[in-house]
N, C-alpha and C positions, 0 to 999 in steps of 0.2 A: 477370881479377883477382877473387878471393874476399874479402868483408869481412866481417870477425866482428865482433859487436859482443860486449861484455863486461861485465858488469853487479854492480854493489857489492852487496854481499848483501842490504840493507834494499830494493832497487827491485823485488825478485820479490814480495814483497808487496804494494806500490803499485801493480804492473800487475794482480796477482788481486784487489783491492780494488776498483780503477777495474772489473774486468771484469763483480764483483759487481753493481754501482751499477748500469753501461749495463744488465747482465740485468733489474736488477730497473726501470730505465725503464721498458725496452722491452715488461716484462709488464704495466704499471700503463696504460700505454697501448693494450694490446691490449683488457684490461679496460674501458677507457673507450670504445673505439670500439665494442665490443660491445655496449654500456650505451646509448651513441648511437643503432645499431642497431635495437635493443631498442625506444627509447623511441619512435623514427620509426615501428616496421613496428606497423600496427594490430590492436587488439586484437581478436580474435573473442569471438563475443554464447556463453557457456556453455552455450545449449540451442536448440533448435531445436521449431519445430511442422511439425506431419505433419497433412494431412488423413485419418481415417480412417472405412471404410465402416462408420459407425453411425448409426439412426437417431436426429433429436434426441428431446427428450423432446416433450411434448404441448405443454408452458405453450413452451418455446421456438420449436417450429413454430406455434404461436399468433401468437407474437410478433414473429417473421419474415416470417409472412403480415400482418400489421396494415402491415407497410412497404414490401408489395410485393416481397420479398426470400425468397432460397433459404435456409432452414435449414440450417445446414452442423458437423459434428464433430468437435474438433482435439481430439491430446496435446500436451503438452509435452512432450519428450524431452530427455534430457542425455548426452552422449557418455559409454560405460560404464557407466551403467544398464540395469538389466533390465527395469524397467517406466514407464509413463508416470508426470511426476512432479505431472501436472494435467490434468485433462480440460474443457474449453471447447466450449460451443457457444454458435452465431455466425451475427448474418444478413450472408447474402450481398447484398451492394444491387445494385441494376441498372447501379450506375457500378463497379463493382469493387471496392469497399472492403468493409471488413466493420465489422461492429459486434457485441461483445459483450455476450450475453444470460444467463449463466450461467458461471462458475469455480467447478470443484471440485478443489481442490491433494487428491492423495491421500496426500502424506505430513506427518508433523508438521514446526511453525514455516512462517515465511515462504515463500512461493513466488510471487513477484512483483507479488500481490496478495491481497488476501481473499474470502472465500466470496462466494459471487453465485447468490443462488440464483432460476431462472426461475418460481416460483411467486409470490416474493416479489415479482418484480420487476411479474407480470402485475396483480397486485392493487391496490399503489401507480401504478399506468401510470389502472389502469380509475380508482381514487378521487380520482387529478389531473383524470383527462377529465370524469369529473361536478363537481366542483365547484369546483375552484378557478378563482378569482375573474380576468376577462381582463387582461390587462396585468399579471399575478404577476411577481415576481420570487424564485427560491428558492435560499438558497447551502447547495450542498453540496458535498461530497469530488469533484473534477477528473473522475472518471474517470466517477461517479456523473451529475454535471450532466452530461457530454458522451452520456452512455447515454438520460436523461431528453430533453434537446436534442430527440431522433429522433422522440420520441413525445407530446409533451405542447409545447399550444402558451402557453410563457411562456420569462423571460428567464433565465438560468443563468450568472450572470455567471465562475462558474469555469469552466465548458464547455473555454472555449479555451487553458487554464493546462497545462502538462505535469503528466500523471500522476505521484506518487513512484512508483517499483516497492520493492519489499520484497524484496531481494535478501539470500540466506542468504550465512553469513560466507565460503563460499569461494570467492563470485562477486564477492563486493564490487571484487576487484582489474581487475576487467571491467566496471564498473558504466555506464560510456558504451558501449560495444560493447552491451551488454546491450539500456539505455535504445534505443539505435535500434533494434534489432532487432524488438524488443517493439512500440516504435512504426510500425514499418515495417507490420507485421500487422494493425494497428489505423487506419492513416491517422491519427495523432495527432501531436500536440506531442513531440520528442525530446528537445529541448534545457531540461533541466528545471532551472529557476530559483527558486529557493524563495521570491526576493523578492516575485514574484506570489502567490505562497501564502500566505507568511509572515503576514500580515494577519491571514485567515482564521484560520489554525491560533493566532493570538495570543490573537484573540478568544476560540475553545473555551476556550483554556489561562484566561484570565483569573479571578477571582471570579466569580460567575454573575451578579452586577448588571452590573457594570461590563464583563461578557463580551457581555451583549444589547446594550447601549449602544455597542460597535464592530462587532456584528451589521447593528444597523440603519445605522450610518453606511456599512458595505461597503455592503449594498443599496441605500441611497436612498432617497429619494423612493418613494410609492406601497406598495401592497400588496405584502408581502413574508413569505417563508416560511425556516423555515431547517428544512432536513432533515438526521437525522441517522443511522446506524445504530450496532450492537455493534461490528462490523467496525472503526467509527472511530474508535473507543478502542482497539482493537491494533493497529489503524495508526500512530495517535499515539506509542504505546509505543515502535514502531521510529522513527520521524521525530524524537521530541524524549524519550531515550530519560533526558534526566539531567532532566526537568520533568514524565514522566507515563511511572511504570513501569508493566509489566502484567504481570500474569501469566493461563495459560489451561491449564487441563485439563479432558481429556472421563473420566467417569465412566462405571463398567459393573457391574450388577447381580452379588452375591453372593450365597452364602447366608448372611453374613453381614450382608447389610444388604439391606434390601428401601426402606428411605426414602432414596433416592438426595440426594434434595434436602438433607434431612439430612447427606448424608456429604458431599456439599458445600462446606457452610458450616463442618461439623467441620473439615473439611481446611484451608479459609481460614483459620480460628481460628487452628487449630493450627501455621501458615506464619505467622500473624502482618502474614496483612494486613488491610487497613483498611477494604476494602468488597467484598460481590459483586453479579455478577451470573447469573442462571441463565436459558440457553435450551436449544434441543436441536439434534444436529448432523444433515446430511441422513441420517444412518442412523439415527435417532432416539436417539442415547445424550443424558445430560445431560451438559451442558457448562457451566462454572464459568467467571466472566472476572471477576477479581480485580486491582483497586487494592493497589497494594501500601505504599502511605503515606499517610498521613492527610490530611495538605494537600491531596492532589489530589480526594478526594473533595468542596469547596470547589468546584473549575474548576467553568465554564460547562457542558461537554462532559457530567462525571460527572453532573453536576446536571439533565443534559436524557436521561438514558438510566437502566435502571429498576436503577442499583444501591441495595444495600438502605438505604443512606446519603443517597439523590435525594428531593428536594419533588418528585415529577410533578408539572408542572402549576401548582405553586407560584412558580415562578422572576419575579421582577415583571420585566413589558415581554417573556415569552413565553407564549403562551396553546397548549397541546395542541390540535391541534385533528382530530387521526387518529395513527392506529397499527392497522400491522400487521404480523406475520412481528417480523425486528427492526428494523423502519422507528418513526420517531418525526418526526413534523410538527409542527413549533410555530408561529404568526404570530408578528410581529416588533411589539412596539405600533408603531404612529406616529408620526416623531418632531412634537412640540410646538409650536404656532405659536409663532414668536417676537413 
């Protein structure tokens, strides 16, 4: 027996309506398990290091030798690049980890950190060993204290803090993937918490009185240093980028201009920002590193590094007491018997 069913003319639309609806569930849900998918399967770190057969430079096999450890040459590479997008050397330690002596990113903006340069670094290593006072304590930038840690014997109370990395805008979305990867290389801290930092970098950021004054409460008790470089004013830039903007250009001789330093500071002017400062990059061009708002040249930080806007030396409750390269040493006064 055959049964036809037979249908009032307004139900053919009901049934294509209802069929719409299920389609478009059924796609809203494929979307979301996708998205599930997605958000489960883990992210890969955007670049990778290569050891490659170069020698290091001299200061860095120096430096490698002072720890007992193999001098060693990495890139950083990025899948789809045609060249390295930083070049690292690194001592190799006897337990297998390594420790980095030297970063040179070769391309412009961020690349996971800032210059490190091994000349700089031998010079502040030798002027720690002669004279700083035993039992020091010195706060500087995470990665800096954990570099110092190796070779100088005092306390480094951020040593064990995670690094920021400095990740350019199209890795940002990989920025934990990244974080370990980077850390993995380094035997470091992954899991980066800025609660541990935050102090520290509050401090910089502060007025420059009341900036020393949470200086020495981080450190404590005892003799105490705070160290700082160029580096950590464009760091700052990218870390607290709506309380301490930056800006950086490198400069290259003309025949229209033979007073670099001059066009410099013309260029600051003329961008309209609020203070420079000039050093030179490892291929000796000058390089301009500009405040870009007035307030900030106030902070602790601008006020301990030699923009043209800085009391060197002046800041009450921190005393200069070395520089060199763009390294800047301050003591912390002591805090007050009560």
């Amino acid at each position: 027996m055959t049964l036809t069913l037979t249908q009032r003319p307004g139900c053919r639309l009901g049934k294509g309506l209802l069929l719409a609806v299920l389609a478009l569930f059924v796609l809203l849900v494929g979307i979301a398990v996708v998205g599930m998918q997605r958000d489960r399967a883990p992210a890969i770190a955007p670049f990778a290091y290569t050891d490659i057969e170069t020698p290091a430079s001299a200061e860095a096999a120096t430096l490698a030798n002072w720890l007992g450890a193999a001098p060693v040459v990495m890139d950083l590479r990025a899948p789809g690049e045609d060249r390295a997008l930083a070049r690292a050397e690194a001592a190799q330690m006897p337990g297998g980890t390594r420790l980095l002596l030297s970063w040179q990113p070769a391309v412009a903006g961020p690349m996971l950190r800032g210059e490190v340069r091994a000349d700089e670094e031998k010079r502040l290593i030798e002027a720690l060993r002669a004279h700083l006072p035993d039992g020091s304590a010195i706060l500087a930038m995470p990665e800096t204290s954990r570099r110092l840690a190796a070779f100088v014997e005092a306390a480094f109370p951020l040593a064990d803090v995670a690094a920021p990395l400095l990740l350019p805008a199209p890795w940002q979305g990989a920025a934990k993937a990244a974080r370990a990867a980077d850390a993995a290389i380094w035997s470091a801290p992954a899991n980066q918490d800025e609660t541990a930092l935050a102090p520290y970098l509050d401090a910089l950021l502060a007025e420059d009185v009341n900036g020393a004054a949470r200086l020495r409460v981080l450190a404590g008790t005892g003799e105490a240093y705070a160290l700082v470089h160029l580096r950590d004013a464009f760091a700052m830039g990218m870390l607290r980028p709506d309380r301490f903007a930056m800006a950086q250009r490198s400069f290259v001789a003309s025949e229209f201009s033979h007073d670099l330093a001059r066009e410099a500071k013309t260029w600051g002017r003329e961008e309209g920002h609020a203070a420079y400062a000039i050093d030179r990059d490892p291929q000796g061009r000058l390089r301009g590193h500009f405040l870009t708002e007035a307030r900030e040249t106030a902070t602790l930080l601008a006020q301990l590094l030699p923009f043209n806007t800085s009391r060197l030396g002046e800041v009450p409750g921190m005393r200069l007491v070395w520089q060199g390269g763009g390294y800047w040493l301050y003591r912390i006064a002591p805090l007050e018997p009560s």
